[in-house]
C-alpha positions in Angstrom: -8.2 64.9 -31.3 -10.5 65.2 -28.3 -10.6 61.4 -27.4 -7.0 61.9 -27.9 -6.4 64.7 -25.3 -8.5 62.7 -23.0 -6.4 59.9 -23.1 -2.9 61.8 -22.9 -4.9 63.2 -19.5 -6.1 60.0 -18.3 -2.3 58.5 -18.9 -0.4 61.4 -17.5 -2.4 61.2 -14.3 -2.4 57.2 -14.1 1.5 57.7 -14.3 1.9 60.7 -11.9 -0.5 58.2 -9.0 1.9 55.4 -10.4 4.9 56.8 -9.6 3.5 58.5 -6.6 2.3 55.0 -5.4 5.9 53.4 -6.2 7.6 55.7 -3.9 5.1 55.5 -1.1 5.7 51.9 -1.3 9.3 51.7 -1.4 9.6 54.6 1.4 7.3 52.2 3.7 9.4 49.5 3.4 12.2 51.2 4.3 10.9 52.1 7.4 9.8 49.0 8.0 13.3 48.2 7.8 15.1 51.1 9.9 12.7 50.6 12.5 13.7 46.6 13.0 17.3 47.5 13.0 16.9 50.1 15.5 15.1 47.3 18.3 17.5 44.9 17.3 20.6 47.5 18.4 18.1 48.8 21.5 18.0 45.4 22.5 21.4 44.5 21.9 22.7 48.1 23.8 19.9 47.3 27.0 21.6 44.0 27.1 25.3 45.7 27.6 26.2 42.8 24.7 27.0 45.7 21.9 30.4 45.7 20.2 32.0 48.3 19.4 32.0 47.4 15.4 28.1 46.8 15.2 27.2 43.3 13.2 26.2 44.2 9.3 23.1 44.4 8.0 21.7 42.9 4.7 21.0 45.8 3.4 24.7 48.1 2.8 22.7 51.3 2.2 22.1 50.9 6.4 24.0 52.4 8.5 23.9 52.5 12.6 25.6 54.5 15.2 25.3 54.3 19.3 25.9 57.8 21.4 26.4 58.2 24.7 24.8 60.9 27.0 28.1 63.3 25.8 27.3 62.8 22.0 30.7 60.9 22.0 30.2 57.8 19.4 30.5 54.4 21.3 29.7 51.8 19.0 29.3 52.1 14.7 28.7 50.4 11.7 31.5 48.9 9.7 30.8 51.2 6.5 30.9 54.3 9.3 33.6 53.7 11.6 35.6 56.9 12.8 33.2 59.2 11.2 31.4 61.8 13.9 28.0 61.8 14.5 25.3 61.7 12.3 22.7 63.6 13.7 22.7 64.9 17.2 21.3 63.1 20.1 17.5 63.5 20.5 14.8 62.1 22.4 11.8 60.0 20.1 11.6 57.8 17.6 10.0 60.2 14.5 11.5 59.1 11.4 12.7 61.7 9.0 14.3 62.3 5.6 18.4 63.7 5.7 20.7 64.4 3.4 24.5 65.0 3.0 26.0 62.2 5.7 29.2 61.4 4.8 28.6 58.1 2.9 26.3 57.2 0.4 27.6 59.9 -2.3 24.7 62.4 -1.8 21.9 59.9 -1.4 19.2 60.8 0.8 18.8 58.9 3.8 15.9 57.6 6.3 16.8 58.2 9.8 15.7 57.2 13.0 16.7 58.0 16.8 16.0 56.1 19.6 16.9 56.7 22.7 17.8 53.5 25.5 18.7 54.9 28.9 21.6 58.0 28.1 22.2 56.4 25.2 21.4 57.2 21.8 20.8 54.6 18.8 21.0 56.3 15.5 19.9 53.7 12.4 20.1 55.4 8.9 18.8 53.9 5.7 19.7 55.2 2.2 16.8 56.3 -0.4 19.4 55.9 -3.1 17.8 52.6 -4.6 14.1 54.3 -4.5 15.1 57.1 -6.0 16.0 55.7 -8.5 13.6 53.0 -9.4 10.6 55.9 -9.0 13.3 57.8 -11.3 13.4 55.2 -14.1 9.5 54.3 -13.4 8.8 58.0 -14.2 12.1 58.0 -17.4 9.8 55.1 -18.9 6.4 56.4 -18.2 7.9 59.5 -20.5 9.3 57.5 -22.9 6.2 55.0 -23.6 3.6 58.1 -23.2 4.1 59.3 -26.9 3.9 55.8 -28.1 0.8 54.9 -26.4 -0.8 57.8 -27.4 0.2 57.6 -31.1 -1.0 53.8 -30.8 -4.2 55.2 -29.5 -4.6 58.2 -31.6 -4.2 56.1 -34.4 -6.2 53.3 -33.4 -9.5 55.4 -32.7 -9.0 57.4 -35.8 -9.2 54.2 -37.8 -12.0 52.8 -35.3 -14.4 56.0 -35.1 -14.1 56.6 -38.9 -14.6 53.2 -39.7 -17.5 53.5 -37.2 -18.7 57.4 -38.2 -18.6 55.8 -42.1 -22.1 55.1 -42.2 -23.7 58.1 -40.3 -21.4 60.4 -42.9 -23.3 57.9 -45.5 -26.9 59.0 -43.9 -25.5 62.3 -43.5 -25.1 63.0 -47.5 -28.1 61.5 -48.5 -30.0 63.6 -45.7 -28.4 66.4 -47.5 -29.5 65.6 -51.1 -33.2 64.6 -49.9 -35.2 67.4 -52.4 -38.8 68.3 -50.9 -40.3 66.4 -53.8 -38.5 63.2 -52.9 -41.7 61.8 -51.3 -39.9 58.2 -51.3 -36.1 59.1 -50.7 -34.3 56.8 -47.9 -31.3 56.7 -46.2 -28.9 53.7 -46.9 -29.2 50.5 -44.3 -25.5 49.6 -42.8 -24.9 46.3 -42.7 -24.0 46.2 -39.0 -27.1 45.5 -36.5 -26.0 47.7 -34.5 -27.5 51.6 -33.5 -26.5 53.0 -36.4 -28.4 50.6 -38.1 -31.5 51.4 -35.9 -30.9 55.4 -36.3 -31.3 54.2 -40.3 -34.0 52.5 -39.9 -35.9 55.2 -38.1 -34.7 57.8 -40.1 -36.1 55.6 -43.0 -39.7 55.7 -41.0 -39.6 59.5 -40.8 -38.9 60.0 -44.1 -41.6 57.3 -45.3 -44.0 58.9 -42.6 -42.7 62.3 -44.1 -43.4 61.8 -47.5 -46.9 60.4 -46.7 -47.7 63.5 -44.9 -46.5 65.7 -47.9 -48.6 63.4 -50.3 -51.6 64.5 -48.2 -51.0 67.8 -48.3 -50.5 68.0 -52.2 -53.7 66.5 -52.1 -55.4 68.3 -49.8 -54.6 71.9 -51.1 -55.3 70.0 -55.0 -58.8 69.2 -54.0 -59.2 72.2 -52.0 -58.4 74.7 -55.1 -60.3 72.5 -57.3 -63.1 72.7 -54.1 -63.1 76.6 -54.2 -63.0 76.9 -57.9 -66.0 75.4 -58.9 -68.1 78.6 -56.4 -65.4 81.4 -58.2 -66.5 80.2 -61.6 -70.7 79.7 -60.9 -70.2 83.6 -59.3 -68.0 84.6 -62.4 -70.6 83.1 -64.9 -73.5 84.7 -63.1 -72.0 88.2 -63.5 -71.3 87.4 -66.8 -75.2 86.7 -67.6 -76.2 89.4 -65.4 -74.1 91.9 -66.6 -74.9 91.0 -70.2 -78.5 91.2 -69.9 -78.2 94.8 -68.1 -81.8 93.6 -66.3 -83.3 94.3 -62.6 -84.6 91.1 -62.4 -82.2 89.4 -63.7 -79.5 91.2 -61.4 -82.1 90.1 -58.6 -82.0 86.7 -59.8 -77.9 86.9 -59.9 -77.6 88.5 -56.3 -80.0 84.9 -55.0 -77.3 82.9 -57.0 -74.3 84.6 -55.8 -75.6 84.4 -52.2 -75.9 80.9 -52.3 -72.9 80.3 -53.6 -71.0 82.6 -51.2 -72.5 80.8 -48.5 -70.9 77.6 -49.9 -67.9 78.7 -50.2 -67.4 80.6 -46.9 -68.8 76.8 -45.4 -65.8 75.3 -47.3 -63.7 77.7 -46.2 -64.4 77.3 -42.4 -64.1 73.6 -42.8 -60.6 74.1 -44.5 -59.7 76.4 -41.5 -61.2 73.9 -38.8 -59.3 71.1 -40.2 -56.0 72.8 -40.0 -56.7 73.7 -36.5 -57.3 70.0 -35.7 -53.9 69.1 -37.9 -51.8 71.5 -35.5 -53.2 69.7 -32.7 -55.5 72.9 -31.4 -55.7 72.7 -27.6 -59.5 71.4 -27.0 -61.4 73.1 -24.4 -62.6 70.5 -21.9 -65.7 71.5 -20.1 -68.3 69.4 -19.2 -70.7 67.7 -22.2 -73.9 66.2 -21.6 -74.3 63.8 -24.1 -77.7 63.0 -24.0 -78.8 66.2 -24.6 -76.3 66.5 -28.0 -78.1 63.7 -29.4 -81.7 65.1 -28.4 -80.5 68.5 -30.3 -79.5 66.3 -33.4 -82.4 64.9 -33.4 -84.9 67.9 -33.2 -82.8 69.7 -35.6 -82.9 66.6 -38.0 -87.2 66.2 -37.4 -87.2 70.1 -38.4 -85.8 69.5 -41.4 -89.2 66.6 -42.1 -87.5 65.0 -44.6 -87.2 61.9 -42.9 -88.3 60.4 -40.1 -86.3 60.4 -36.4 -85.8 57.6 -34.0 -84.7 57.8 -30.9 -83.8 55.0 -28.4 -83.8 55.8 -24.0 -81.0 57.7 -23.7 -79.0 57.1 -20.7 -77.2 60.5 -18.9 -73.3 60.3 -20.0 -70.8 62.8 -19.3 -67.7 63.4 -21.6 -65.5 66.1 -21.5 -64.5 68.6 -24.1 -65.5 71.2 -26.6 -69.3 71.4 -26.9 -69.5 73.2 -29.7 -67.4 70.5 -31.7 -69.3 67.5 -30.5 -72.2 69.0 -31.7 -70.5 69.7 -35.0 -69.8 65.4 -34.9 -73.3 65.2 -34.5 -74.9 67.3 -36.7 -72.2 65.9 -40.0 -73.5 62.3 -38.8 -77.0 63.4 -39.2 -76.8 65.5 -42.0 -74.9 62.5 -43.6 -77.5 59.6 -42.4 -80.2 61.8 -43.9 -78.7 62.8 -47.6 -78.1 58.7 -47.7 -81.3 57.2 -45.8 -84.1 55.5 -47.4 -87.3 56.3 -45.1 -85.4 56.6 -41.4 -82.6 57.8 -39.1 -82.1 56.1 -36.0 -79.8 57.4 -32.8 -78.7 56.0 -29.5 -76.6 56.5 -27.0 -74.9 53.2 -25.1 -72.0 52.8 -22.5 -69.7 50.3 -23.0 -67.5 50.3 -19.7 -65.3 53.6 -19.0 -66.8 54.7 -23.0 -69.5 56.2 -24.4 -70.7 55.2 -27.7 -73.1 57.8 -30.0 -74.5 55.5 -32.8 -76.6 57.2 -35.9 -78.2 54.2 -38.3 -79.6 54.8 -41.7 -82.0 52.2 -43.7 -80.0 53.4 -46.7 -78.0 51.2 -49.1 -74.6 51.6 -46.8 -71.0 51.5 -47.2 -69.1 49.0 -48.9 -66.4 47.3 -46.9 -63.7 48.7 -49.1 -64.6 52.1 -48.7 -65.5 52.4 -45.1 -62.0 53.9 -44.8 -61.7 55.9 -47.7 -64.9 57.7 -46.7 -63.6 59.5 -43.6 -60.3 60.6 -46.7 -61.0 64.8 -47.1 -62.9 65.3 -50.0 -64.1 62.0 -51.0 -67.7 61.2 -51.9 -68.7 58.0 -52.9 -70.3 58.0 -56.5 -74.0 57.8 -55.1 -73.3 61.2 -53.3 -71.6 63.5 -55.9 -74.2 65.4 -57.1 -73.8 68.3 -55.2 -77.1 68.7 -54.7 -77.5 65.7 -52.3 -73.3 65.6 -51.3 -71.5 67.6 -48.9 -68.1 69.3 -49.3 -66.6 65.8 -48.7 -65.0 66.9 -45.3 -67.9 66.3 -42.9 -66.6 62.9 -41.9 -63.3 63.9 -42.0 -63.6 66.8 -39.7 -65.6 64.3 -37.3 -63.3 61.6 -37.0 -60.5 64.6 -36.5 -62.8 65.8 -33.5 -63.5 62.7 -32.1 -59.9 61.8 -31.8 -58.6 65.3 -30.2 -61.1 64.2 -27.2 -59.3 61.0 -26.9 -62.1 58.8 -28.7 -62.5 57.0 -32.5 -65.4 57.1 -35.2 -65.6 53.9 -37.8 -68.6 53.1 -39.7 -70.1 49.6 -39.5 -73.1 47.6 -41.0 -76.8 47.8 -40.5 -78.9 45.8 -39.1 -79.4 42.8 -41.4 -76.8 44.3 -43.9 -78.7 47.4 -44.5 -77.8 50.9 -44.4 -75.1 52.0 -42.2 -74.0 52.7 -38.7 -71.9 55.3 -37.6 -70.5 55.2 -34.6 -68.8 57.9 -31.7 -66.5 56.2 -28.9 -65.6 58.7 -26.5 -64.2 58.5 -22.5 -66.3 59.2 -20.2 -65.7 62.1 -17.3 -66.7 60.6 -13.9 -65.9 63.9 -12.4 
């Protein structure tokens, strides 16, 4: 309906100039014309060779008449002769529109006066023939305008359905998608056109979608199954306790339950820090001396004396970005080098162009190709770290790759040296503020 009205618009003023433009044309040339009759009768009166029956023109809508300095009529047209003047004598040659002379049954007329000496040379064109060709232009513009538009209503109903048809198609589908429809997609039209390409990315959002539900069916799985195994320990040491009715064995159950409060609020922080990094959490940027993150790792990792520290010449590189979480990179890499490392953990810091690069090396028996992705999953622990004595939460490396890409940097873990243990290793920009 709109497209339409548009074009009804678009035609109706196209006509309006069209006819507008036809009469300007047709007026021009008729004073094109008036104006060469009235030099040839100047001429012919400055020459004293006029007659008193002035010669015909081409044209019969013309008519001319001479005046003398009285008004009296000296000399006419054939078509005019005995009729009074015209118009009355003037001085000028302005060309105007007149109606009513006494010939050319109520056409309107061009006229022009020009005055030779004390006479006066009258030449008179008729609009009759414009009129009426800008009349039939504008009858036939009328007439075809309802056809056109019909023609063009009906062509872009057929052409914008037929070309609509497949985003009504994508539109339905879209509306039966169910939030459990992990794998729906839209249909492909067979057209390569954009259509096609809108499909096709709506296809990728969907599959992208239905990924990032998967997750998070996942993730809020493992996490209830996470924070039930602290609920029941706590709800089997009140049991005990409250069946034995004991001091020391409330003493015993208040240890326990600490513990495992302490786990769970861990887990719990971890769970909130991850969704933090998920909404994309504005991160502070301040200035980080790296160096002296990796000497804090590694006196917090010799206090522990479990294993033994090495450190290479750190150089002094700059990154910017939140301290706090850097340090919380860190101190997972460590705490994860150690639970896995044989005798010793090793830490350096390099620069690699515009990059800084953190590395922590265990001798341990290291990570398997095939997992070296599945590690940094949330809660996954390879089988030679699930006893939860030695294993973690499972979200350590998780929450570290998350932190290292909000500052714009990557962590991947790669082989040892001579295929032993593993190396873990912190790419971040450097600030050359």
């Amino acid at each position: 309906m709109y497209a339409t009205a548009a074009v009804a618009i678009v035609l109706a003023l196209a006509g309006l100039a069209l006819v507008a433009l036809l009469r300007t044309t047709l007026t021009t040339g008729i004073d094109a014309s008036v104006r060469t009759r009235a030099d040839e009768i100047a001429a012919l009166v400055q020459a004293g060779t006029l007659a008193t029956v002035v010669p015909a023109a081409q044209d019969e809508g013309s008519v001319v008449q001479v005046l003398d300095g009285t008004g009296a009529v000296i000399a006419a047209s054939g078509n005019i002769q005995g009729e009074p003047a015209l118009v009355a004598p003037s001085v000028g040659g302005a060309l105007h529109t007149a109606a009513g002379l006494p010939i050319g049954a109520g056409d309107r007329f061009r006229v022009l006066t020009t005055q030779v000496g004390t006479d006066t040379v009258i030449v008179a064109q008729s609009l009759g023939p414009a009129d009426r060709a800008v009349t039939s232009a504008g009858t036939l513009l009328v007439e075809v305008l309802p056809v056109v538009l019909a023609l063009v209503a009906l062509i872009t109903w057929l052409g914008v359905g037929r070309a609509l048809a497949p985003l009504e198609q994508i539109r339905r589908r879209t509306a039966t998608i169910g939030a459990g429809e992990v794998t729906a997609q839209v249909p492909l039209p067979r057209t390569r056109d954009e259509v096609y390409r809108l499909a096709q990315t709506m296809n990728a959002m969907l599959e992208r979608i239905g990924e990032a539900s998967a997750r998070q069916r996942r993730f809020v799985a493992d996490a209830s199954h996470e924070l039930r195994s602290p609920l029941a320990t706590m709800q089997a040491v009140l049991e005990v306790a409250q069946g034995r009715d004991e001091l020391a064995m409330w003493t015993v159950a208040g240890t326990e339950l600490q513990a495992e409060q302490v786990r769970m609020r861990r887990l719990v922080e971890d769970l909130l820090l991850l969704a933090r990094l998920d909404g994309n959490a504005p991160v502070v940027r301040n200035e980080v001396d790296l160096d002296d993150l990796v000497h804090e790792a590694a006196d917090a990792l010799r206090r522990t004396g479990t294993v033994q520290v090495a450190v290479d010449p750190l150089p002094a590189l700059r990154v910017r970005g939140d301290r706090a979480q850097l340090a919380r990179v860190l101190q997972n890499l460590t705490d994860n080098a150690q639970r896995h490392a044989t005798s010793t953990v090793h830490l350096a810091l390099l620069r690699r162009g515009d990059r800084a690069v953190v590395q922590v090396r265990d001798d341990g028996p290291g990570v398997a190709p095939v997992d070296r992705e599945r590690i940094f999953e949330r809660f996954t622990r390879l089988d030679e770290a699930r006893a939860r004595d030695r294993g973690g939460s499972g979200l350590g490396l998780a929450i570290s790759r998350e932190i290292a890409r909000s500052h714009g940097g990557s962590l991947q873990v790669l082989d040892g040296e001579a295929g032993t243990g593993a190396v873990f290793e912190v790419d971040l920009p450097l600030w050359n503020g």
